[in-house]
PyMOL Python script that loads the backbone (N, CA, C, O; Angstrom):
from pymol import cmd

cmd.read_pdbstr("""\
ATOM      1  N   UNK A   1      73.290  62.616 119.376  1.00  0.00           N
ATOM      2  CA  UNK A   1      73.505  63.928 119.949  1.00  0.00           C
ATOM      3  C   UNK A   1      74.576  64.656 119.129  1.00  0.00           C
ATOM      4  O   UNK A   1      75.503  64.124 118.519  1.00  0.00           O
ATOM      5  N   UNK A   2      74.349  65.706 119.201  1.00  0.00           N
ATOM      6  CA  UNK A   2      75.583  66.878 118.211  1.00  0.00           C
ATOM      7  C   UNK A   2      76.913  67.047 119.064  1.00  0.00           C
ATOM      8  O   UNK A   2      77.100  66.949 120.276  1.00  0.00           O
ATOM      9  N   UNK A   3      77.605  67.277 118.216  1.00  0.00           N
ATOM     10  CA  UNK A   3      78.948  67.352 118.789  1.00  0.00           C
ATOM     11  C   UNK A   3      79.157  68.917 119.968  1.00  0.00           C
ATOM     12  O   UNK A   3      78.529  69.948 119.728  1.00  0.00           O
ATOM     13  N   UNK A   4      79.821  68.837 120.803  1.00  0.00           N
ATOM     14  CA  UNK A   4      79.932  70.187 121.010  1.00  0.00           C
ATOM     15  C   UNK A   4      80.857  71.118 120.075  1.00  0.00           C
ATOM     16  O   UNK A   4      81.889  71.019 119.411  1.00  0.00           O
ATOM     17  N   UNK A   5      79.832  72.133 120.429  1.00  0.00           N
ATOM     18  CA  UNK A   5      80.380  73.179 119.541  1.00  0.00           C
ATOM     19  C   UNK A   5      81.650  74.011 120.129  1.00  0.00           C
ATOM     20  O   UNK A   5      81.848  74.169 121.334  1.00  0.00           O
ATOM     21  N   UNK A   6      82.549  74.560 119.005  1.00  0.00           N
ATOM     22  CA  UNK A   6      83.705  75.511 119.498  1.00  0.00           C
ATOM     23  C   UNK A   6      83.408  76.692 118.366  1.00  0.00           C
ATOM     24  O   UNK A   6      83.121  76.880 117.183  1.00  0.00           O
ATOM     25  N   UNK A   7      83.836  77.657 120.245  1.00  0.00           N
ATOM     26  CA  UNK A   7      83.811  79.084 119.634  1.00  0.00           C
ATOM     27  C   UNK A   7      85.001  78.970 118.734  1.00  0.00           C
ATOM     28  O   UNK A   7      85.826  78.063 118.842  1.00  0.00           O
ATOM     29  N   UNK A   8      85.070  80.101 117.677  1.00  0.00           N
ATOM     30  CA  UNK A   8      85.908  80.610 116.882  1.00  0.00           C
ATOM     31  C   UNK A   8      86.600  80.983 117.512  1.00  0.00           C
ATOM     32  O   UNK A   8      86.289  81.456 118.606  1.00  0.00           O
ATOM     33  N   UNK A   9      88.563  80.880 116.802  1.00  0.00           N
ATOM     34  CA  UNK A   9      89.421  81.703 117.246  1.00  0.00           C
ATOM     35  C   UNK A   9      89.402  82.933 117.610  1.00  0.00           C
ATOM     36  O   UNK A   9      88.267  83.381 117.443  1.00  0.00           O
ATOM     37  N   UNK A  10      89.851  83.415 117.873  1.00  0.00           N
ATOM     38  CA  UNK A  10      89.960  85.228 118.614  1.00  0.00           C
ATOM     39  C   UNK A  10      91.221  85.557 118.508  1.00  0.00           C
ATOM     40  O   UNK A  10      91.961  85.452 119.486  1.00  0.00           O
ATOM     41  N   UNK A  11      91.805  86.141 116.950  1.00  0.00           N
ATOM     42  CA  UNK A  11      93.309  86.722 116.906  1.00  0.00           C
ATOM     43  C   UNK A  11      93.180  87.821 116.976  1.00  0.00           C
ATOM     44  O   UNK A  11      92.231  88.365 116.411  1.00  0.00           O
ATOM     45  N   UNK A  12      94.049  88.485 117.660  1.00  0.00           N
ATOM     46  CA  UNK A  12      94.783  89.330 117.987  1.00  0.00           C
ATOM     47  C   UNK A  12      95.620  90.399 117.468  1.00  0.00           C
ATOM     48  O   UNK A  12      96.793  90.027 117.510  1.00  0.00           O
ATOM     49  N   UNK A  13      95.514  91.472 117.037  1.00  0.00           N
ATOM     50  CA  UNK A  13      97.519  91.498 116.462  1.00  0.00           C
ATOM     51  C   UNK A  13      98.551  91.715 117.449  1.00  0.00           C
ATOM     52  O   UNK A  13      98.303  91.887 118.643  1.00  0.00           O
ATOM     53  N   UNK A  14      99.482  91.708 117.045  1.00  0.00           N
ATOM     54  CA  UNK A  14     100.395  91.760 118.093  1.00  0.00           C
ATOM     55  C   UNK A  14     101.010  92.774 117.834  1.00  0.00           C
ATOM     56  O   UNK A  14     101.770  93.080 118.753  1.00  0.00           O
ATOM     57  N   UNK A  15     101.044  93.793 116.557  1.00  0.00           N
ATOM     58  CA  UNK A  15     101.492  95.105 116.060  1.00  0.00           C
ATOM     59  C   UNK A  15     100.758  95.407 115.129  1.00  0.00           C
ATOM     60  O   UNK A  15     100.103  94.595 114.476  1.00  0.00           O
ATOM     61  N   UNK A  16     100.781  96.555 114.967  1.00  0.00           N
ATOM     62  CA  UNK A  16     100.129  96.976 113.540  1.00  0.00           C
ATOM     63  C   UNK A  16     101.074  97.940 112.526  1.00  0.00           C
ATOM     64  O   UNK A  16     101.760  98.837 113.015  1.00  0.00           O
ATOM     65  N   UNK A  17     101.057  97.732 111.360  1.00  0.00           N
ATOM     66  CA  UNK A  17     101.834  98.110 110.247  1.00  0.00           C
ATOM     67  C   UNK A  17     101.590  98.862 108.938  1.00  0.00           C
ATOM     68  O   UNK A  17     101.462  98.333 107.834  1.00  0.00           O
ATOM     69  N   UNK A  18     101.540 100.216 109.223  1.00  0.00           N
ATOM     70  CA  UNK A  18     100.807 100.499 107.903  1.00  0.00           C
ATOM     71  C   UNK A  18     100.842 100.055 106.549  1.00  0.00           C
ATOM     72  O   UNK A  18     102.018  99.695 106.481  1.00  0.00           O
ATOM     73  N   UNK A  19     100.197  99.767 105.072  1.00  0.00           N
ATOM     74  CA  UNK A  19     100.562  99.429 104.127  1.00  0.00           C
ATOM     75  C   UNK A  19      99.803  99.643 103.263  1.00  0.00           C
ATOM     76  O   UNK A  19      98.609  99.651 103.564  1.00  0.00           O
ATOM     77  N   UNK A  20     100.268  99.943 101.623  1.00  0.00           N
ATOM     78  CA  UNK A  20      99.648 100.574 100.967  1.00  0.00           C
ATOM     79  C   UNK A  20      98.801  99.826 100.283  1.00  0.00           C
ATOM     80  O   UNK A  20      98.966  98.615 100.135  1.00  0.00           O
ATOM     81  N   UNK A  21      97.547 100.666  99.673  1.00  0.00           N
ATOM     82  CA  UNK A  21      96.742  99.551  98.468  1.00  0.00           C
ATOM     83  C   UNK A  21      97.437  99.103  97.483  1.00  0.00           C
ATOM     84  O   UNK A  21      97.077  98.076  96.908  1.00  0.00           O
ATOM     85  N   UNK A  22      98.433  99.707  97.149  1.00  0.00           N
ATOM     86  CA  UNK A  22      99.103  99.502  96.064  1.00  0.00           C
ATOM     87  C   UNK A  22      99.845  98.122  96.439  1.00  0.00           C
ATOM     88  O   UNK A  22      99.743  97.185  95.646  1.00  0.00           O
ATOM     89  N   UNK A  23     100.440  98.000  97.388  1.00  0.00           N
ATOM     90  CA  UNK A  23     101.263  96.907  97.787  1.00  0.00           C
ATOM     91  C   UNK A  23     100.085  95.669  98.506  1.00  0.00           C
ATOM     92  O   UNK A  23     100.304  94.463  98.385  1.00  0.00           O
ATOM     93  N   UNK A  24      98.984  96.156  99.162  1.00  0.00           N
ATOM     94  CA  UNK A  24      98.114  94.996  99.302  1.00  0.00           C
ATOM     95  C   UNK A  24      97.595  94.491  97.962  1.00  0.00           C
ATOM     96  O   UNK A  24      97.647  93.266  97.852  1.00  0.00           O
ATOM     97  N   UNK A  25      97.217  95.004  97.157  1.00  0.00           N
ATOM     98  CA  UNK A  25      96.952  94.391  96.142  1.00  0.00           C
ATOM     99  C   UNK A  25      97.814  93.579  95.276  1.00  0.00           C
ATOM    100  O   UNK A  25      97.238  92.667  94.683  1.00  0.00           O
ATOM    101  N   UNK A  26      99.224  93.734  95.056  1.00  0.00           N
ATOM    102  CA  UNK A  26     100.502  93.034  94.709  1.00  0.00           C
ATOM    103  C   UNK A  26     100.356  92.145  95.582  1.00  0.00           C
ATOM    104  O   UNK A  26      99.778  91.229  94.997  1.00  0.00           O
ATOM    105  N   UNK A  27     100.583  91.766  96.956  1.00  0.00           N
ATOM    106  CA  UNK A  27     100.941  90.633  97.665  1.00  0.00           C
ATOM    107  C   UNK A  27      99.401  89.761  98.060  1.00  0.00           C
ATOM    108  O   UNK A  27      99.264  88.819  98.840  1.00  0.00           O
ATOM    109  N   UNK A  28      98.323  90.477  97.195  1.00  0.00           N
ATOM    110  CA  UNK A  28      96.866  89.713  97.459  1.00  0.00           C
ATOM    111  C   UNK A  28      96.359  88.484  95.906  1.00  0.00           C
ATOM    112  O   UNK A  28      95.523  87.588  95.790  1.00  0.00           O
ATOM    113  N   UNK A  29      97.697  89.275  94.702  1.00  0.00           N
ATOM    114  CA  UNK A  29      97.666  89.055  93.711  1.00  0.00           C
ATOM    115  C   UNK A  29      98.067  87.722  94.270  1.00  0.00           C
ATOM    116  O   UNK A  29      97.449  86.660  94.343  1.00  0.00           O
ATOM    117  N   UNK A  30      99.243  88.063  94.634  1.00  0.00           N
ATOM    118  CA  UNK A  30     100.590  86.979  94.472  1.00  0.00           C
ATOM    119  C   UNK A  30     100.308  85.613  95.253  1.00  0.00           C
ATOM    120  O   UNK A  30     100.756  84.491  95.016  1.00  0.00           O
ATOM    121  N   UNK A  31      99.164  86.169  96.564  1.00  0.00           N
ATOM    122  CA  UNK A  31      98.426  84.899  97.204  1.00  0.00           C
ATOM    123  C   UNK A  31      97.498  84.194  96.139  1.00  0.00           C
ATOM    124  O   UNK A  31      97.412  82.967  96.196  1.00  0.00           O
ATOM    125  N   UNK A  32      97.021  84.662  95.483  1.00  0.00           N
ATOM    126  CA  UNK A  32      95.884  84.451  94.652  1.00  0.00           C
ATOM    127  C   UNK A  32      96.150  83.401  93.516  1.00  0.00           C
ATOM    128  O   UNK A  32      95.465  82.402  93.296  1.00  0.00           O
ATOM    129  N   UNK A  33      97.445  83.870  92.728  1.00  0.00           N
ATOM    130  CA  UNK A  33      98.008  82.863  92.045  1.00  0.00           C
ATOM    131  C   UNK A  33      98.462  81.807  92.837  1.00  0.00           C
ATOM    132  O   UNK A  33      98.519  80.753  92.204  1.00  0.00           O
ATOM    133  N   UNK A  34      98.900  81.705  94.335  1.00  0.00           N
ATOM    134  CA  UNK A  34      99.852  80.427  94.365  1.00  0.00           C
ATOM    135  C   UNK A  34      98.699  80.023  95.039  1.00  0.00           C
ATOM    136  O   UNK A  34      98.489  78.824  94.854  1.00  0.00           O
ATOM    137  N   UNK A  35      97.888  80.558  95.736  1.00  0.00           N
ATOM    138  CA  UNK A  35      96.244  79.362  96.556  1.00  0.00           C
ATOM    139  C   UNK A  35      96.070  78.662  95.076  1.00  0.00           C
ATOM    140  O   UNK A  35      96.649  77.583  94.950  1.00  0.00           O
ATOM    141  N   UNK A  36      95.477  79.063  94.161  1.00  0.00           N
ATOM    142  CA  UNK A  36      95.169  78.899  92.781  1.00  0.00           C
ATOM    143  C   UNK A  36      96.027  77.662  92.040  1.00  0.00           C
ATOM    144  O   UNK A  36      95.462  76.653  91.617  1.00  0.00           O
ATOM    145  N   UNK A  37      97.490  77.887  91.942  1.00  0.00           N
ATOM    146  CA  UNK A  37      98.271  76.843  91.720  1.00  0.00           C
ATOM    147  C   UNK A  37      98.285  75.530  92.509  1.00  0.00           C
ATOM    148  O   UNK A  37      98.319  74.372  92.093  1.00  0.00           O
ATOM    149  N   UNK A  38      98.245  76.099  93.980  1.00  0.00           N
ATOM    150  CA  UNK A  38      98.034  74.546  95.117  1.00  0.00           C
ATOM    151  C   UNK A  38      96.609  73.997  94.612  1.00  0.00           C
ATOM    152  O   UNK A  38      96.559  72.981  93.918  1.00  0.00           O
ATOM    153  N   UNK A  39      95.462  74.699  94.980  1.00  0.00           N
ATOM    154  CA  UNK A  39      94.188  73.757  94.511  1.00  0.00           C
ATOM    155  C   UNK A  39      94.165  73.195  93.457  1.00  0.00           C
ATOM    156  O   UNK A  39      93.568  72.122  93.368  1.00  0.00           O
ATOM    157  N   UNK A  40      94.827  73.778  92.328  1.00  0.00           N
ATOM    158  CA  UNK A  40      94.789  72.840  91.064  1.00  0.00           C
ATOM    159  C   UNK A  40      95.659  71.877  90.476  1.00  0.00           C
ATOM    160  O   UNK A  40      95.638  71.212  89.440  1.00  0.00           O
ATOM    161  N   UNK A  41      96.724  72.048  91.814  1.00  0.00           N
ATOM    162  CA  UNK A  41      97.252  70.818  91.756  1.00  0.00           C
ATOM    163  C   UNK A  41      96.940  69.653  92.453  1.00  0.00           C
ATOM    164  O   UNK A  41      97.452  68.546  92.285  1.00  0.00           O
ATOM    165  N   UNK A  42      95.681  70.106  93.598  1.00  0.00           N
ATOM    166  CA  UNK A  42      95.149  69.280  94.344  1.00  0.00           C
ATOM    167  C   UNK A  42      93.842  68.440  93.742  1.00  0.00           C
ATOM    168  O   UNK A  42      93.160  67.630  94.370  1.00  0.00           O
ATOM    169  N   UNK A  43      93.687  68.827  92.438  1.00  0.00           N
ATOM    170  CA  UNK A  43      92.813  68.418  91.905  1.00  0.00           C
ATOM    171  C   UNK A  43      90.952  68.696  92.391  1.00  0.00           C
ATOM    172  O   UNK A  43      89.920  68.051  92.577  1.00  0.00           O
ATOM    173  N   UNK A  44      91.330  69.732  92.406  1.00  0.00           N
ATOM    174  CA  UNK A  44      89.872  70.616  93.144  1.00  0.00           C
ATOM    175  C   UNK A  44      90.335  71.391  93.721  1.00  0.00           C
ATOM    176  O   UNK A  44      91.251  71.946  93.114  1.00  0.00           O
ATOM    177  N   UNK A  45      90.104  71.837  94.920  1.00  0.00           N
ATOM    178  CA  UNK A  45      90.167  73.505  95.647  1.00  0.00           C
ATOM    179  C   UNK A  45      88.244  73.486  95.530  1.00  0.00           C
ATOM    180  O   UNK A  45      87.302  72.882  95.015  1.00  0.00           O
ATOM    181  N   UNK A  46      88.575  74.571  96.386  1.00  0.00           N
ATOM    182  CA  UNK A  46      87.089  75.406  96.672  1.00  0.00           C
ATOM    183  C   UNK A  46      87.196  76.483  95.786  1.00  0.00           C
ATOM    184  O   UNK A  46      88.117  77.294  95.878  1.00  0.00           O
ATOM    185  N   UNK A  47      86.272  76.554  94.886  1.00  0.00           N
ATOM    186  CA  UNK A  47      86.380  77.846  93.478  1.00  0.00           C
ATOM    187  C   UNK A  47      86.020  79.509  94.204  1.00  0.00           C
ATOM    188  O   UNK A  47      86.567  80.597  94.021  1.00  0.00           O
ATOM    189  N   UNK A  48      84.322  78.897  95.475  1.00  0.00           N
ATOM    190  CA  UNK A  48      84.717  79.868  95.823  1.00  0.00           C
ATOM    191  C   UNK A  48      85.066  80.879  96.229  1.00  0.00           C
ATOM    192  O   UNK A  48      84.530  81.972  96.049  1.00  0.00           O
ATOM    193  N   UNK A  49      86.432  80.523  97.095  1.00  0.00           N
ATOM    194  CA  UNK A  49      87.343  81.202  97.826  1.00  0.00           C
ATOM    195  C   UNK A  49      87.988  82.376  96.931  1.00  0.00           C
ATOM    196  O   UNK A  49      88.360  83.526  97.164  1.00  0.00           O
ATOM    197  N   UNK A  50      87.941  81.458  95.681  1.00  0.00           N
ATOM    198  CA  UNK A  50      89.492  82.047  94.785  1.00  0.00           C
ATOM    199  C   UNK A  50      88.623  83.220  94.224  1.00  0.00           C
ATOM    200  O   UNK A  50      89.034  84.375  94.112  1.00  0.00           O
ATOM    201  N   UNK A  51      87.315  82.766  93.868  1.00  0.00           N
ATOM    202  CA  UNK A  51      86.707  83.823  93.283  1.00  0.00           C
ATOM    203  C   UNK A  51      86.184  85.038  94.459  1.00  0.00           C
ATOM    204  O   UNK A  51      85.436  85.926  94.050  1.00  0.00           O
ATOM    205  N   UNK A  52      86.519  85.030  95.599  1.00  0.00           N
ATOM    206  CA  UNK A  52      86.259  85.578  96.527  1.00  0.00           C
ATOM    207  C   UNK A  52      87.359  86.490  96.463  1.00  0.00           C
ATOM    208  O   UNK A  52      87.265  87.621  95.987  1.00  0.00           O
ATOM    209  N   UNK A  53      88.596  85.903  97.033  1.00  0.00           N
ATOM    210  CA  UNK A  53      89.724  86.484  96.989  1.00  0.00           C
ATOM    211  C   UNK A  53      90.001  87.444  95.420  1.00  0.00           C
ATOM    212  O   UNK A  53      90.316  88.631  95.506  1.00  0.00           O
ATOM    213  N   UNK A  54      89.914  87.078  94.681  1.00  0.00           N
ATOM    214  CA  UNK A  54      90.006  87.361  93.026  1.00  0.00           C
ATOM    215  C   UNK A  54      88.897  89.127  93.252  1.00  0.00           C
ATOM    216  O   UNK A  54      89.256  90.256  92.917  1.00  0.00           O
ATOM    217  N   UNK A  55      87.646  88.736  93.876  1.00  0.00           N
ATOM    218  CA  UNK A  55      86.988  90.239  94.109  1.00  0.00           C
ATOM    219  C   UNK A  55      87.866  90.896  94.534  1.00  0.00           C
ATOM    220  O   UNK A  55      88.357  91.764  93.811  1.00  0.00           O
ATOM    221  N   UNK A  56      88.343  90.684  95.855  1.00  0.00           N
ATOM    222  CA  UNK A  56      88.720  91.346  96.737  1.00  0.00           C
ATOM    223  C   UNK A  56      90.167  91.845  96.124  1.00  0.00           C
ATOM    224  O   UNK A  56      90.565  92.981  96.380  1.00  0.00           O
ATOM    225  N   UNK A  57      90.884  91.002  95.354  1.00  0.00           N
ATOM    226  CA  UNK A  57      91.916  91.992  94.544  1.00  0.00           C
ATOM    227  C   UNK A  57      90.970  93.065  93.544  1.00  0.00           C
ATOM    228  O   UNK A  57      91.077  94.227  93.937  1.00  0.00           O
ATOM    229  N   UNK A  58      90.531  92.985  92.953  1.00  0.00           N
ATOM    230  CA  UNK A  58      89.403  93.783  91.745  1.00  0.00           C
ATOM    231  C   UNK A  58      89.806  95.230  92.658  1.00  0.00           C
ATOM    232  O   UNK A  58      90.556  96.182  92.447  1.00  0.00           O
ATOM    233  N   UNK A  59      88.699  94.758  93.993  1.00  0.00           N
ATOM    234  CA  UNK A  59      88.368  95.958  93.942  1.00  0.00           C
ATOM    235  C   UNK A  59      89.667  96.828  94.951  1.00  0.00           C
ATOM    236  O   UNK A  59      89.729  98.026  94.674  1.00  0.00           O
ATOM    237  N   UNK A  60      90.330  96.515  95.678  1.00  0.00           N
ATOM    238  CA  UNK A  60      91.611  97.125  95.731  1.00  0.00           C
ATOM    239  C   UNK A  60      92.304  97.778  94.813  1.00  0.00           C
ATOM    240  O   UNK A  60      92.740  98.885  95.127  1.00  0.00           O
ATOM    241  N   UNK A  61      92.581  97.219  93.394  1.00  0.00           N
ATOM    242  CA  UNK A  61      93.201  97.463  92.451  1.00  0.00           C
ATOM    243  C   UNK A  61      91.952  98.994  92.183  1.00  0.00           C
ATOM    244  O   UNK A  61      92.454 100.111  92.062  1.00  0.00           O
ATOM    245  N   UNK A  62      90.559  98.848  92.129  1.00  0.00           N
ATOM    246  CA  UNK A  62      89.836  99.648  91.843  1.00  0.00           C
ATOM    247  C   UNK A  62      89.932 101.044  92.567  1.00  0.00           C
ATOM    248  O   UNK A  62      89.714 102.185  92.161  1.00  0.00           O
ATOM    249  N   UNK A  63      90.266 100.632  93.575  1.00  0.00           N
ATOM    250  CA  UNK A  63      90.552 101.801  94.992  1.00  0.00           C
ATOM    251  C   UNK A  63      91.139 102.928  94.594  1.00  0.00           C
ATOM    252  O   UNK A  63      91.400 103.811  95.412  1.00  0.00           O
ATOM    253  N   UNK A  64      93.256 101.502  94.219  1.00  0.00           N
ATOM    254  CA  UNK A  64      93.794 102.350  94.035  1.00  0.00           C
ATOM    255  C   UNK A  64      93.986 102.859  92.636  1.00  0.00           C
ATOM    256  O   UNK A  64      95.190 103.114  92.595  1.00  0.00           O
ATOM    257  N   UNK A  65      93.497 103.131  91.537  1.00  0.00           N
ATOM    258  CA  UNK A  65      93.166 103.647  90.406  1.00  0.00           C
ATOM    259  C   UNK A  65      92.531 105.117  90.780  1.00  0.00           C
ATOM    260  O   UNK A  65      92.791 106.211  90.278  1.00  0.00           O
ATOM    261  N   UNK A  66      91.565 104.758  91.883  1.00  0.00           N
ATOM    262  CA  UNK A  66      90.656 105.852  91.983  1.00  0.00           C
ATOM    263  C   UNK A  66      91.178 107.070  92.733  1.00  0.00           C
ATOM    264  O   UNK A  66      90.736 108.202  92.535  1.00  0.00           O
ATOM    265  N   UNK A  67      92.012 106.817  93.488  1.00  0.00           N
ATOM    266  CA  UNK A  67      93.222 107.766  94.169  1.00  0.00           C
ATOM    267  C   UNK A  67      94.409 108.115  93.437  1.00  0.00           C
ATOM    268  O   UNK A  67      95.432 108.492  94.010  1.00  0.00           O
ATOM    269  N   UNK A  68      94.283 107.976  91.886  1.00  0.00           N
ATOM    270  CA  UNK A  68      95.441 108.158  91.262  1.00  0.00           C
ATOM    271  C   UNK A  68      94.800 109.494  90.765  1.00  0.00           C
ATOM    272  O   UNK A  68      95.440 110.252  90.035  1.00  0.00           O
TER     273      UNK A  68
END
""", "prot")
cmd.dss("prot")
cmd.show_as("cartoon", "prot")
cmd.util.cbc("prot")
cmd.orient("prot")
């Protein structure tokens, strides 16, 4: 028989904070290198996340170019 299943978390915020592309993309960078540094010091990681995350800076960075 299968295990029972669990719903997914359900977060919340508890405030909200405006912030810029400019600065999400700096602190999405800065995740990006150190996830990046832990998995490869773990001798694998999931590639991909990083290459997931790695879009998702692209196109931020792309955003904010385009509003310049």
């Amino acid at each position: 028989m299968d295990p029972a299943l669990h719903a997914p978390l359900n977060l919340r915020p508890l405030s909200v904070r405006p912030i810029s592309a400019k600065n999400v993309a700096k602190q999405l960078g800065n995740f990006v290198e150190d996830f990046q540094a832990r998995t490869t010091a773990a001798q694998g990681g999931n590639t991909a996340v990083t290459v997931q995350l790695q879009k998702l800076k692209d196109a931020m960075q792309e955003e904010l170019e385009r509003k310049k």
